[in-house]
Kinemage of the C-alpha trace (Angstrom):
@kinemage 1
@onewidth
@group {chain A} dominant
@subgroup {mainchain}
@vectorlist {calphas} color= white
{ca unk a 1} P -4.601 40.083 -49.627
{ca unk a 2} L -7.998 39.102 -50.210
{ca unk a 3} L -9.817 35.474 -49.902
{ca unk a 4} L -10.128 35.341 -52.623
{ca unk a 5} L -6.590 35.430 -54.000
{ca unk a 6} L -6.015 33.618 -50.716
{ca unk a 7} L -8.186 30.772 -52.702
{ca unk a 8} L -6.691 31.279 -56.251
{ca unk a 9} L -3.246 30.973 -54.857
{ca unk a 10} L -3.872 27.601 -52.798
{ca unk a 11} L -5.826 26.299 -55.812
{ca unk a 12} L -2.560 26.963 -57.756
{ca unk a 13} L -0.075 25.630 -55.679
{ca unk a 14} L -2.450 22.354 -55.602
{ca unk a 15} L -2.939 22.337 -59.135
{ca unk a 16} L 1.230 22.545 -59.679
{ca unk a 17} L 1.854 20.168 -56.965
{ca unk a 18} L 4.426 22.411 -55.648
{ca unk a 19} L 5.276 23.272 -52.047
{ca unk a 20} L 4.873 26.084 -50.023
{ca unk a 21} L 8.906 27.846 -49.886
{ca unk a 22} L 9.018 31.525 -50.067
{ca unk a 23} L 9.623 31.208 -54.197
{ca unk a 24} L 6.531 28.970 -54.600
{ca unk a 25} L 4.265 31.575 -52.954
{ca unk a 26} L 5.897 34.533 -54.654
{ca unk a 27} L 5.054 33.042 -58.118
{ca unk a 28} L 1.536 32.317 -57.227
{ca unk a 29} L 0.766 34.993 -56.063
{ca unk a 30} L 2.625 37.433 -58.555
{ca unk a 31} L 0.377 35.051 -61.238
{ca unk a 32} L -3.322 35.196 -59.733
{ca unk a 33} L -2.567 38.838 -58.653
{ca unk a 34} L -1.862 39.541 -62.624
{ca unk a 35} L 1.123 41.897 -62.137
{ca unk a 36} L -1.262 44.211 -60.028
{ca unk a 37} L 1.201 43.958 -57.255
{ca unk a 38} L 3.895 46.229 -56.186
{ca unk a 39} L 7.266 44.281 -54.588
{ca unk a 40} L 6.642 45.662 -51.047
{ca unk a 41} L 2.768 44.332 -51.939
{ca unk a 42} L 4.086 40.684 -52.635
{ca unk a 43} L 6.115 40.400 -50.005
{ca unk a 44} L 3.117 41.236 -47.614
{ca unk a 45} L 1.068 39.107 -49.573
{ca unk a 46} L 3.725 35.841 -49.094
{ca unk a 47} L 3.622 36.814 -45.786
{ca unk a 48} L 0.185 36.441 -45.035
{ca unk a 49} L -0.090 33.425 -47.704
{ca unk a 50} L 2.505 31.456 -45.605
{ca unk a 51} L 0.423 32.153 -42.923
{ca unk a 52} L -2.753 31.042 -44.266
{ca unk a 53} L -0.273 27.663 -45.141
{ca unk a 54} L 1.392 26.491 -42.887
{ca unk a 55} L 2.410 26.158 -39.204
{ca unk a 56} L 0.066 27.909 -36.604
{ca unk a 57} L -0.964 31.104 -39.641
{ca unk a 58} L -2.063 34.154 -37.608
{ca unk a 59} L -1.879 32.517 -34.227
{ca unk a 60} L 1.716 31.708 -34.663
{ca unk a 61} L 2.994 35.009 -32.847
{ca unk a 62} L 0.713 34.398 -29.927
{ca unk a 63} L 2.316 30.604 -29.243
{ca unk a 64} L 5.597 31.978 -29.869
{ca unk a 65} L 4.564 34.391 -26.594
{ca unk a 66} L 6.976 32.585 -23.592
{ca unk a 67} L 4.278 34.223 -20.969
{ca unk a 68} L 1.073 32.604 -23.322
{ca unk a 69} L 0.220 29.012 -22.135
{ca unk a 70} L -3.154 28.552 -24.270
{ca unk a 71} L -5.016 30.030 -27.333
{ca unk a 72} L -7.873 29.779 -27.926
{ca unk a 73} L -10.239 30.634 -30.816
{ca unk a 74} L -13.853 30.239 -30.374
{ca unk a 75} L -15.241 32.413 -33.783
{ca unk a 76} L -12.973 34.224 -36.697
{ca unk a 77} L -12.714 37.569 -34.447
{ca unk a 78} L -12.760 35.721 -30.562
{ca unk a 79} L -9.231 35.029 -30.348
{ca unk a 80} L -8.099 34.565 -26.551
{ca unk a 81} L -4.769 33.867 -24.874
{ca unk a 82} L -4.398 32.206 -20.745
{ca unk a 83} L -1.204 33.730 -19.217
{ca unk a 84} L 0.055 35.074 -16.116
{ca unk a 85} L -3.127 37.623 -16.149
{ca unk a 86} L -5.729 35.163 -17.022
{ca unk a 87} L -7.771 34.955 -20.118
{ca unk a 88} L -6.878 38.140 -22.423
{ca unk a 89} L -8.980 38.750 -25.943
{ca unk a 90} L -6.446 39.482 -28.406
{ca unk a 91} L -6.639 41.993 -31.388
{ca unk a 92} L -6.244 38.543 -34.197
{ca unk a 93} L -8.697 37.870 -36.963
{ca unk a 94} L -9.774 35.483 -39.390
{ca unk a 95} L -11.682 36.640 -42.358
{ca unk a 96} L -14.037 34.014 -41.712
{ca unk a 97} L -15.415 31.088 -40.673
{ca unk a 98} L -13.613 28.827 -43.697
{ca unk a 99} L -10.738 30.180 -42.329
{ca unk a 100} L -10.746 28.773 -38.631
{ca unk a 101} L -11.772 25.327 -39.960
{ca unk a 102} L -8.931 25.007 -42.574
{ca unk a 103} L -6.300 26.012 -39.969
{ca unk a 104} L -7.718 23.328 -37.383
{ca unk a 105} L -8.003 20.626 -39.944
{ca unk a 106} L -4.303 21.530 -41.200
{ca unk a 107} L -3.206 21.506 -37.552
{ca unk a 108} L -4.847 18.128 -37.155
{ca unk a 109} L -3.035 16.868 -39.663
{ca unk a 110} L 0.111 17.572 -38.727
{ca unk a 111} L -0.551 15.835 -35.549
{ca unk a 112} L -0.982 12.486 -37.611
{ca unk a 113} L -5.258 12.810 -36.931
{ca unk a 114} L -8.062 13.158 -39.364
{ca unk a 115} L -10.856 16.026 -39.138
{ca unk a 116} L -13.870 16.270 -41.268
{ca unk a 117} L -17.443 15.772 -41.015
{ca unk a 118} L -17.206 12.606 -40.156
{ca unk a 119} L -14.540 13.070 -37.249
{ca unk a 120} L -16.071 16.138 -36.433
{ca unk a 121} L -13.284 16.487 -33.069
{ca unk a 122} L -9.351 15.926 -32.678
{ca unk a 123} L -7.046 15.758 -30.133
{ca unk a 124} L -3.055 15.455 -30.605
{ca unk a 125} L 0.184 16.843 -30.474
{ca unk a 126} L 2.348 18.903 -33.022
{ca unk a 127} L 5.797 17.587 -34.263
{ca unk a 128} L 8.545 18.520 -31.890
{ca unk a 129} L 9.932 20.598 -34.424
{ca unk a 130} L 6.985 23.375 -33.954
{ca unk a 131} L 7.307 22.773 -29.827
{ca unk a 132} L 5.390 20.582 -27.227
{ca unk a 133} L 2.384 21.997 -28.332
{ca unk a 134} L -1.468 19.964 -27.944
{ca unk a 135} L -4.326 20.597 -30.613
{ca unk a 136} L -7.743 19.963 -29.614
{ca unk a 137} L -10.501 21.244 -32.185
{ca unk a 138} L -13.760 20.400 -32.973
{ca unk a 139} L -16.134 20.987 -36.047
{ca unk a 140} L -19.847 22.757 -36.135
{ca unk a 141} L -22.463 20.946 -36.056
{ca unk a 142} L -20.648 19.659 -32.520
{ca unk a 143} L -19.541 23.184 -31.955
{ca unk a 144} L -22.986 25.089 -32.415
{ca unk a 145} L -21.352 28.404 -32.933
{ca unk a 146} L -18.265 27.716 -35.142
{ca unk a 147} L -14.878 26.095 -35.027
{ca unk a 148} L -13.803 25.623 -31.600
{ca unk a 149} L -9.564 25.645 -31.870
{ca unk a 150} L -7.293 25.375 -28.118
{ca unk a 151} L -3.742 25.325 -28.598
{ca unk a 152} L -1.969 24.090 -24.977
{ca unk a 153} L 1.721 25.291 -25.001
{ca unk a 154} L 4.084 23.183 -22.730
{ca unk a 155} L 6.965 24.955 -22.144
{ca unk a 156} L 10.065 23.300 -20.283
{ca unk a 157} L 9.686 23.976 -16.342
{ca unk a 158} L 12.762 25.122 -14.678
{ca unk a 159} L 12.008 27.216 -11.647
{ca unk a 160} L 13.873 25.758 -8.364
{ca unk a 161} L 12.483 26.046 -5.202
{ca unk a 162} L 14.176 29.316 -4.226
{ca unk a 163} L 12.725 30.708 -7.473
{ca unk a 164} L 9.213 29.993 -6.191
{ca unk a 165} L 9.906 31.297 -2.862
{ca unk a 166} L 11.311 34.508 -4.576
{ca unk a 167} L 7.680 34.482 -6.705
{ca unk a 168} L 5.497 34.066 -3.930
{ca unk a 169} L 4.574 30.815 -4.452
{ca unk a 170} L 5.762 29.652 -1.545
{ca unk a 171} L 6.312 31.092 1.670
{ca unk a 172} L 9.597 30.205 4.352
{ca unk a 173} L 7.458 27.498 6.206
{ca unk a 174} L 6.014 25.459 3.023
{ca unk a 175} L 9.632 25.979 2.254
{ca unk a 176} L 11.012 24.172 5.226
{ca unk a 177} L 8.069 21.467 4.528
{ca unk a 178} L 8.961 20.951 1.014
{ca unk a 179} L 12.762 20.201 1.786
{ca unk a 180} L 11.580 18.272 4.898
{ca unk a 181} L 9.625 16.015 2.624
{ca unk a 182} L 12.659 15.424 0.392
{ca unk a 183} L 14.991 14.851 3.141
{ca unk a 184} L 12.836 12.038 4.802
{ca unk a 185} L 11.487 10.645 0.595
{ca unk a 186} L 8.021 11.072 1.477
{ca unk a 187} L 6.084 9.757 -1.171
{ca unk a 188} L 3.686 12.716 -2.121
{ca unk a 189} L 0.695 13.679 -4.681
{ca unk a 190} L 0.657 17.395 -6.132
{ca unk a 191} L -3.316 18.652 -6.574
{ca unk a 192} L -5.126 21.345 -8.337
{ca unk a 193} L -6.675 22.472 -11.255
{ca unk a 194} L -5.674 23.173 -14.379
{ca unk a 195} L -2.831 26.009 -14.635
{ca unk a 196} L -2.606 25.766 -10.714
{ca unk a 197} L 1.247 25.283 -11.110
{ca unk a 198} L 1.302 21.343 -10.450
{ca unk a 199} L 4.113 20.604 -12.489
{ca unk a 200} L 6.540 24.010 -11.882
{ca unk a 201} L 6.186 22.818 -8.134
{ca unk a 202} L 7.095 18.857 -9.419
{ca unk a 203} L 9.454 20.186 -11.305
{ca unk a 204} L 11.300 22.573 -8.270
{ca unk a 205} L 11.025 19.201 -5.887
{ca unk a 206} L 12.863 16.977 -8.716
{ca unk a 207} L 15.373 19.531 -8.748
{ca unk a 208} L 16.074 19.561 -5.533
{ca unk a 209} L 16.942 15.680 -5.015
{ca unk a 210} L 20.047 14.735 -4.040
{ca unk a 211} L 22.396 14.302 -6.992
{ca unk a 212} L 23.266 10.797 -6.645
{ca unk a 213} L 19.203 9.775 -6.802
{ca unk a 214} L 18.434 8.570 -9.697
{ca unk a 215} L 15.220 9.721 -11.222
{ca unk a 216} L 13.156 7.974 -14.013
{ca unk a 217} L 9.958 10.183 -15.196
{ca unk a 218} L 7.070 8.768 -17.246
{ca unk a 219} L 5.249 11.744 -18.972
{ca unk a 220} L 2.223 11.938 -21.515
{ca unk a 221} L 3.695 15.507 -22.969
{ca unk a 222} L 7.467 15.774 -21.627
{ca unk a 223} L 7.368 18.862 -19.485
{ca unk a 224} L 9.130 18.637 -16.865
{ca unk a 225} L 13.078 19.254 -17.082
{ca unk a 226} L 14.458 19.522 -13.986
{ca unk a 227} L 18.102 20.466 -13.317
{ca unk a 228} L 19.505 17.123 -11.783
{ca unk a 229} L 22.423 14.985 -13.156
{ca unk a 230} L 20.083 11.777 -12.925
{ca unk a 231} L 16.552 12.458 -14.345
{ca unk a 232} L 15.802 9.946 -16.973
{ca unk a 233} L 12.491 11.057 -19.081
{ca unk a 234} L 10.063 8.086 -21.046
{ca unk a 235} L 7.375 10.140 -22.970
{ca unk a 236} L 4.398 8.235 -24.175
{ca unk a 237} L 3.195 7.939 -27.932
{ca unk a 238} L -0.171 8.647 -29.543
{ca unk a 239} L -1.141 6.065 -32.016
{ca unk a 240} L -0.859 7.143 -36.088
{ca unk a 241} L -3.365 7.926 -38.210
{ca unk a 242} L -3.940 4.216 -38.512
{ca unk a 243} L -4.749 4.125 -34.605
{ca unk a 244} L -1.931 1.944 -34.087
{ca unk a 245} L 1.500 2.381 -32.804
{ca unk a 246} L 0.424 3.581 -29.297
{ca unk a 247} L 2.702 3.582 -26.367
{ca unk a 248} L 1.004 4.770 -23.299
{ca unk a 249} L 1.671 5.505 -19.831
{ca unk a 250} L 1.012 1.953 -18.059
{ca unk a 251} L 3.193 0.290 -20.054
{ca unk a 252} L 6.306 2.984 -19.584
{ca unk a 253} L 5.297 2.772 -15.675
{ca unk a 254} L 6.816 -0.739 -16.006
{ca unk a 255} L 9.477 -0.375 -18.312
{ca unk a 256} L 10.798 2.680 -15.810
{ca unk a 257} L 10.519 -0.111 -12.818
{ca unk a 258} L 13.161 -2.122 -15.325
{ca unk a 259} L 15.406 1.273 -15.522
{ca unk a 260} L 17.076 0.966 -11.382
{ca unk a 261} L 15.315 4.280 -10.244
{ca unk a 262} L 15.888 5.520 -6.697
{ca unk a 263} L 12.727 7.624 -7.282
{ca unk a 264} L 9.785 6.709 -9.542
{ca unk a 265} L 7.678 9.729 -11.192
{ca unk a 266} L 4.803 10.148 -13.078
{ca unk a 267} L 3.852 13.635 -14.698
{ca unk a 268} L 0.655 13.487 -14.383
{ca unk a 269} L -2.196 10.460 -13.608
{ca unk a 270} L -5.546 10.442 -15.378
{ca unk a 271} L -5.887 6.791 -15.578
{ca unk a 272} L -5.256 3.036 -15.756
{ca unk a 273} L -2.007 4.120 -15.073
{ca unk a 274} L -2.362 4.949 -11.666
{ca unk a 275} L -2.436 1.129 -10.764
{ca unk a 276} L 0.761 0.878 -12.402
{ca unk a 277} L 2.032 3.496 -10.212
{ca unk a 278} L 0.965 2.170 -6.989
{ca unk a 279} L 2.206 -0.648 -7.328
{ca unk a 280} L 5.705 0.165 -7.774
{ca unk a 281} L 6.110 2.721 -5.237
{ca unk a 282} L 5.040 -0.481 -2.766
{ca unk a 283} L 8.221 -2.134 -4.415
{ca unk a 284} L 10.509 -0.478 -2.298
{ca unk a 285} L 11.153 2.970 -4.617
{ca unk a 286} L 10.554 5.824 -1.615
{ca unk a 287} L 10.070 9.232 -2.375
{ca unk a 288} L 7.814 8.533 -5.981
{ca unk a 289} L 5.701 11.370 -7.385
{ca unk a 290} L 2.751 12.693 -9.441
{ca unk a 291} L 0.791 15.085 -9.674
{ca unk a 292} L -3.713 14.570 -9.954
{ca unk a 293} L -6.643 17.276 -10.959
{ca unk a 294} L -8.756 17.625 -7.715
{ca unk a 295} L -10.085 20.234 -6.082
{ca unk a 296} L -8.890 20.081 -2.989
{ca unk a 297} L -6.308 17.294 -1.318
{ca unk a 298} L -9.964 15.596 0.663
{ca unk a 299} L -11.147 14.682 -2.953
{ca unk a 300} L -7.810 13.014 -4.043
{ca unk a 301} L -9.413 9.737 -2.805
{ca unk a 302} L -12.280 9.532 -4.186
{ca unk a 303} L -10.868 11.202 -7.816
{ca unk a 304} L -8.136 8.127 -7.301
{ca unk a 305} L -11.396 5.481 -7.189
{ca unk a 306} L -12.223 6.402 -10.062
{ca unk a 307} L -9.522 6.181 -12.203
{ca unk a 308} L -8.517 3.093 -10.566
{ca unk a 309} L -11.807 1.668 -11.510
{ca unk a 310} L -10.525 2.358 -15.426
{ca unk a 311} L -7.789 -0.569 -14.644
{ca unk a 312} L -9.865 -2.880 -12.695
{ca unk a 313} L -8.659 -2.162 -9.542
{ca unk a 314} L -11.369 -2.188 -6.891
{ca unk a 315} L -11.935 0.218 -4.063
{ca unk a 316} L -10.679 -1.396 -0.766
{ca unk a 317} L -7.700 -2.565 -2.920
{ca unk a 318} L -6.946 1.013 -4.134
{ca unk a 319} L -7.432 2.386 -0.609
{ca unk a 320} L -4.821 -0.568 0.607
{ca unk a 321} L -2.508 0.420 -2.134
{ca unk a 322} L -2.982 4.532 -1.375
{ca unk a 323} L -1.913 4.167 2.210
{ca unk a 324} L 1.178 2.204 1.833
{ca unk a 325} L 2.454 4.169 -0.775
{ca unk a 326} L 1.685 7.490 -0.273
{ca unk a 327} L 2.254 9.815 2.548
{ca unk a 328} L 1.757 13.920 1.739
{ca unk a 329} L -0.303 15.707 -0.670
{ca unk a 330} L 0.442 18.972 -1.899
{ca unk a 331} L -2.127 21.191 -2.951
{ca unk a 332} L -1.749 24.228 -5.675
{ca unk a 333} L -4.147 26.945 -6.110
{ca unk a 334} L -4.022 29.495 -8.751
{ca unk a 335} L -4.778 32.670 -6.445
{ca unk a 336} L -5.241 36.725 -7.889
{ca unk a 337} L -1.910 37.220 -6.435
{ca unk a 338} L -0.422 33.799 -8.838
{ca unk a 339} L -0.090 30.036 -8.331
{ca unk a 340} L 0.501 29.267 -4.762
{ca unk a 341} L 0.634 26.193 -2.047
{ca unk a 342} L -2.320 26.626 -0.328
{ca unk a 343} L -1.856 23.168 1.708
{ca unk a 344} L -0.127 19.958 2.308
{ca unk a 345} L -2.104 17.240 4.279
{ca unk a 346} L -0.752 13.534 5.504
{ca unk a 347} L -3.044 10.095 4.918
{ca unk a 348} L -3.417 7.803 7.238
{ca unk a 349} L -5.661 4.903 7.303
{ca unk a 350} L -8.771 4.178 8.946
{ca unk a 351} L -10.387 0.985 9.083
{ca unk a 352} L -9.533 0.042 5.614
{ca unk a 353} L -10.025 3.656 3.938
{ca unk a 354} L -8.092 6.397 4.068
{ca unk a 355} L -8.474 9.914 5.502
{ca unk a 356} L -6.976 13.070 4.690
{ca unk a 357} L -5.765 14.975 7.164
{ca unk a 358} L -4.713 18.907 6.559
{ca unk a 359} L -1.558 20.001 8.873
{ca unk a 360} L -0.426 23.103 7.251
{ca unk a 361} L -3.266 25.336 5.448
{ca unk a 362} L -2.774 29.063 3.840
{ca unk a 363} L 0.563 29.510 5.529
{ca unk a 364} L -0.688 28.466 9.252
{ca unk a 365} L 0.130 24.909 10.872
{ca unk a 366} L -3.213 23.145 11.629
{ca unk a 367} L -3.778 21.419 14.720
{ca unk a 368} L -2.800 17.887 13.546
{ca unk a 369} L 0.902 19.277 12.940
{ca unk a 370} L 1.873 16.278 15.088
{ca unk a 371} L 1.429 14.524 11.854
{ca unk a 372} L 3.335 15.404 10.005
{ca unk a 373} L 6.168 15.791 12.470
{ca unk a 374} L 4.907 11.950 13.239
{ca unk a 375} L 6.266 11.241 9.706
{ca unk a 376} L 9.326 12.795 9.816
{ca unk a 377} L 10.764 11.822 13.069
{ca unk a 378} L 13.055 8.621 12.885
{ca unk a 379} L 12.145 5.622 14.598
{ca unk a 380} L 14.701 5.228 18.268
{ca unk a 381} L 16.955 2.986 18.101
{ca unk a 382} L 16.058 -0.965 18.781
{ca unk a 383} L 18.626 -3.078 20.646
């Protein structure tokens, strides 16, 4: 099927004001082919016309991949997927440049956004009926070499922590640390980059509270699914096309206070919303949760400052908030050998700031152990 009759057939469906079902496309293309077209030809030509149409087109197969967690399409033949393996350039092509930029602005429309010259860059979400999946595109001249389309698929997370212990992600003594942490609520951030298996490990951890905890989870995207009888999930909402309509993640942080949880969780923090969520786990809820992009659990501090500084919270107040609430940091690394817990490290504070402290690094207890075992050992008795 050429462009061309790619062209002739969209101009006629637009021209008829008729959808896009498999009898539409048939027609039109039967009629712009002028007869020309065996019945095995049509059918491949509706195929590839309902690709050009609607949904994901060409790169549908690739998101419907369980192992593929991003595409990405950078010119008409550069089509890449991130998996297990890493980046991987896949055999996919668009016939040209026309085509990349129609399937990103159709993709930003279904996500309620506008793209065109003059909003030359989108970012949204898909309806839930084509998956949890986040659009980000942008337009030449902003992209110098062409259309720039990622597709992030979110995929439910259900490993446990056994399963992650069976996968090498974690080995018997971060196992023993993990459950410790649970058993005693430690308040605790997850770390890493992108990928670096923040969430499966949130995920595991949520699955493994006790059954009569009550868990209320504010996400931006709706990820994480633990299996536990209690976990209550408030996803946020983009604004419409209008820009209005917007529920974000500050305002669910205090709705979920309103909801009785027994532990308070946040997906993911990456602004404002952090001062939300320090200041309710200093309302009494032990054992909150969320996971932060840093490099390394010494920069969660300083990565913290800053987007406390988005909500007006300064930085002695932030560092006052950070050490009452929090206790552990966990740390995720995307290794050669897969995502792995590389470290956990306890904050305590110093003369009004606090300090990271590493007790457990790349499967070897540190020498500040005593710690973390400070943490977890009850308080004697008082008479």
């Amino acid at each position: 099927m050429t462009t061309d009759l790619v062209e002739r057939v969209r101009h006629r469906l637009a021209g008829e004001s008729r959808g896009t079902d498999p009898i539409a496309l048939a027609e039109a293309v039967r009629a712009e082919a002028g007869g020309a077209l065996s019945h095995d030809a049509v059918l491949a030509a509706v195929r590839e016309a309902r690709d050009e149409f609607v949904g994901a087109g060409p790169l549908a197969p690739l998101l419907e991949d369980d192992t593929v967690t991003d595409v990405l399409v950078t010119a008409p033949d550069q089509v890449w997927t991130d998996g297990p393996a890493g980046l991987a350039h896949t055999t996919i092509r668009f016939p040209n440049e026309d085509a990349v930029r129609r399937l990103a602005q159709r993709l930003a429309l279904a996500a309620g956004r506008r793209l065109d010259d003059a909003q030359p860059y989108v970012d949204g979400w898909l309806p839930a009926r084509q998956g949890r999946i986040r659009v980000h595109a942008v337009l030449p001249p902003i992209a110098a070499n062409g259309t720039c389309l990622s597709l992030r698929v979110l995929r439910p997370v259900t490993h446990d922590l056994a399963a992650l212990h069976a996968q090498g992600s974690l080995d018997l003594t971060a196992l023993g640390i993990l459950r410790t942490i649970l058993k005693h609520r430690l308040a605790f951030l997850i770390t890493g980059g992108t990928g670096a298996g923040k969430t499966t490990l949130l995920s595991a951890l949520l699955g493994a509270v006790a059954p009569i905890e009550r868990i209320v989870c504010v996400e931006d995207a709706g990820e994480l699914r633990p299996t536990h009888p209690q976990f209550v999930s408030l996803v946020a909402r983009p604004a419409n096309v209008e820009g209005a309509g917007a529920v974000e993640l500050p305002e669910l942080v205090r709705q979920a206070l309103r909801m009785r949880p027994d532990r308070l969780v946040v997906g993911e923090v990456r602004g404002a919303e952090v001062c939300s969520l320090l200041n309710a786990m200093n309302t009494g809820h032990d054992g909150g949760a969320c996971t932060l992009h840093a490099n390394s659990p010494a920069e969660a501090p300083a990565r913290l400052e800053a987007l406390a500084a988005l909500g007006g919270l300064p930085r002695d107040a932030l560092h006052s908030q950070l050490a009452a609430a929090v206790r552990v940091i966990l740390h995720m690394r995307r290794t050669t050998s897969g995502r792995r817990l590389t470290e956990v490290a306890v904050l305590q504070r110093y003369h009004g700031e606090v300090k990271i402290h590493p007790v457990w690094r790349d499967g070897h207890w540190t020498s500040r152990r005593s710690l973390f075992t400070a943490l977890t050992t009850p308080e004697p008795a008082r008479d």
